[in-house]
C-alpha positions as CSV (number, residue, x, y, z in Angstrom):
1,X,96.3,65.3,-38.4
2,X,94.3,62.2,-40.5
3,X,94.1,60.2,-37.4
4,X,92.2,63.3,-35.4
5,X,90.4,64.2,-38.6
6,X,89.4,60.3,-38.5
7,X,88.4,60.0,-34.6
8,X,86.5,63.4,-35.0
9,X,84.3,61.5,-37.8
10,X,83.9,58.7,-35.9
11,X,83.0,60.5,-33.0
12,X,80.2,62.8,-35.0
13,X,79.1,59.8,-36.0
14,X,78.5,57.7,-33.2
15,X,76.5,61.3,-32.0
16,X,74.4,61.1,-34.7
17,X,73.8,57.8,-34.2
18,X,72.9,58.2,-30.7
19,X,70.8,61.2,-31.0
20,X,68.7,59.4,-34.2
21,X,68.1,56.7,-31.6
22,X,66.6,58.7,-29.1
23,X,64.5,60.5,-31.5
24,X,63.1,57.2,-32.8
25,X,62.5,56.0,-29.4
26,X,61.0,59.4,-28.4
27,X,59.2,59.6,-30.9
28,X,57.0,56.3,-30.8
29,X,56.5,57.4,-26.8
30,X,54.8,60.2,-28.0
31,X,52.9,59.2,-30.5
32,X,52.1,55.4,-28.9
33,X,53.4,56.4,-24.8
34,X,49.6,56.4,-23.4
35,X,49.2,52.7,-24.5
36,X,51.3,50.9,-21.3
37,X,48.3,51.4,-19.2
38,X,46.3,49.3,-21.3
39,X,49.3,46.6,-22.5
40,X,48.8,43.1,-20.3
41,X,50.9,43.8,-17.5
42,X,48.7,46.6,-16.4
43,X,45.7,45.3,-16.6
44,X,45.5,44.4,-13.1
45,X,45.6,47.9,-11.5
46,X,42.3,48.7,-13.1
47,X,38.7,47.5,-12.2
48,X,36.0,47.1,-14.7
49,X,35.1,50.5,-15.0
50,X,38.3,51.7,-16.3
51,X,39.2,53.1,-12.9
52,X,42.7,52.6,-10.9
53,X,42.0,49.7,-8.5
54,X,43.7,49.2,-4.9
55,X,46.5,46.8,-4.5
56,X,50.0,46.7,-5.1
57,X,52.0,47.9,-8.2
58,X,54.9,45.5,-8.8
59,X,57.4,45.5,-11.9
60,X,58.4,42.7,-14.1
61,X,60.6,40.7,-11.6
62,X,57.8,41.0,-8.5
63,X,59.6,44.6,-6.7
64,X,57.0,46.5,-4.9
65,X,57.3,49.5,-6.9
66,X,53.9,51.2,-5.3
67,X,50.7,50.8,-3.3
68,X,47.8,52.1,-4.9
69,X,45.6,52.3,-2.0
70,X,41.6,53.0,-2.2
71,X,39.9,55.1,0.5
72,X,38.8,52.3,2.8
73,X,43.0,51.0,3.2
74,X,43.3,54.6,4.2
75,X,41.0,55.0,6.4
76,X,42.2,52.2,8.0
77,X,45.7,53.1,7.7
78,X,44.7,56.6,9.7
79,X,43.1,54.1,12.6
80,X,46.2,51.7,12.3
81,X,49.0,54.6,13.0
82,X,46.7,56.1,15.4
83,X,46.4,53.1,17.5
84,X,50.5,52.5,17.0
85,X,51.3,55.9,18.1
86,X,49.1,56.0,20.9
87,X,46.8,59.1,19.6
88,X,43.4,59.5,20.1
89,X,41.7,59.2,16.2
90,X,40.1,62.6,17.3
91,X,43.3,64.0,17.7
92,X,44.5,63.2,14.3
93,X,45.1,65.3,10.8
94,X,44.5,63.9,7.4
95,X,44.7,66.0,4.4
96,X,43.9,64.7,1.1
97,X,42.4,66.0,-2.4
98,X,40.5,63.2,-4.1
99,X,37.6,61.2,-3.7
100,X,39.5,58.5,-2.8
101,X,40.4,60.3,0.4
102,X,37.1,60.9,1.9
103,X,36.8,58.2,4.6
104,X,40.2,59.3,5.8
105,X,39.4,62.6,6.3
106,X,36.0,61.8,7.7
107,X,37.6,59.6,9.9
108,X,40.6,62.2,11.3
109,X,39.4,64.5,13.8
110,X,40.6,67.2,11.6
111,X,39.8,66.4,7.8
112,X,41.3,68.9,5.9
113,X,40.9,69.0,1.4
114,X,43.5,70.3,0.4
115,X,43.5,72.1,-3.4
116,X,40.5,69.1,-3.8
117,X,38.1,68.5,-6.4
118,X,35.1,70.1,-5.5
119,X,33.4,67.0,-4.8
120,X,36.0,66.6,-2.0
121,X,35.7,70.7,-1.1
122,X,32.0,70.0,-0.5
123,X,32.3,67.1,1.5
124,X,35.2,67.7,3.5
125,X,34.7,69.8,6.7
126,X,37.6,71.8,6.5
127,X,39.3,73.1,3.1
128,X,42.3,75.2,1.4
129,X,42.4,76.2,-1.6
130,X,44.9,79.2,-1.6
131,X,47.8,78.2,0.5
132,X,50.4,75.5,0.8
133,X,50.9,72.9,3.1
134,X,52.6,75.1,5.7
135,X,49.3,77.2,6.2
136,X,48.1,73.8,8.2
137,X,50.8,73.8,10.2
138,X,50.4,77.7,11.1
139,X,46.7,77.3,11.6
140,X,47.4,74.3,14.4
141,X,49.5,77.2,15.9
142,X,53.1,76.3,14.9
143,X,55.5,78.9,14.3
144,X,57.8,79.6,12.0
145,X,61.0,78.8,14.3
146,X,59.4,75.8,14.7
147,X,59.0,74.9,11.0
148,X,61.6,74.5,8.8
């Protein structure tokens, strides 16, 4: 009965430990968790004005880990996949919500802000503000057996 009363002990204990870690660590992240996107090895996703840049996001051993990409490289993008898939850029659909995503949806033949700020809403020829995604797809006359 001492050896279980023993291993119970140690086992509360090693909980406790545990859990006082990851209070300490949770802690400082939220009091100090906004600071990474100022620390060194961020500095290069953001220009001069404070805002995100376009380029790629790698992590400390060189791994893609994302492409922040600025409304030109969209735009481009749009024209790229057009030309790959063999569609006419008039024939295309873009949907985006941010500034950043103006050229692409004045590019697309269908531009379409979706939930956007309203600088994008009054820009934009075509918004949605009430819907989801699937209200596109019923609008460019798909059906639900079609849509899953």
């Amino acid at each position: 009965m001492k050896k279980i009363e023993r291993r119970a002990f140690v086992c509360l204990a090693l909980a406790l430990l545990l859990a006082a870690g990851l209070g300490f660590f949770l802690v400082k992240y939220f009091l100090d968790g906004g600071s990474w996107a100022s620390s060194a090895f961020n500095r290069h996703l953001y220009n001069s004005s404070g805002q995100l840049a376009s380029g790629t996001v790698l992590d400390r051993d060189g791994d893609v880990l994302s492409e922040v990409v600025d409304g030109r490289r969209k735009a481009e993008l749009l024209r790229l996949l057009c030309q790959f898939e063999e569609i006419n850029i008039a024939q295309s659909v873009a949907v985006g919500d941010g500034a950043n995503d103006l050229p692409m949806l004045n590019l697309a033949g269908l531009g379409i802000a979706f939930h956007a700020k309203p600088k994008v809403k009054a820009t934009a020829r075509q918004s949605i503000s009430t819907i989801g995604l699937d209200g596109i797809l019923y609008f460019l006359g798909l059906k639900d057996s079609r849509i899953e």
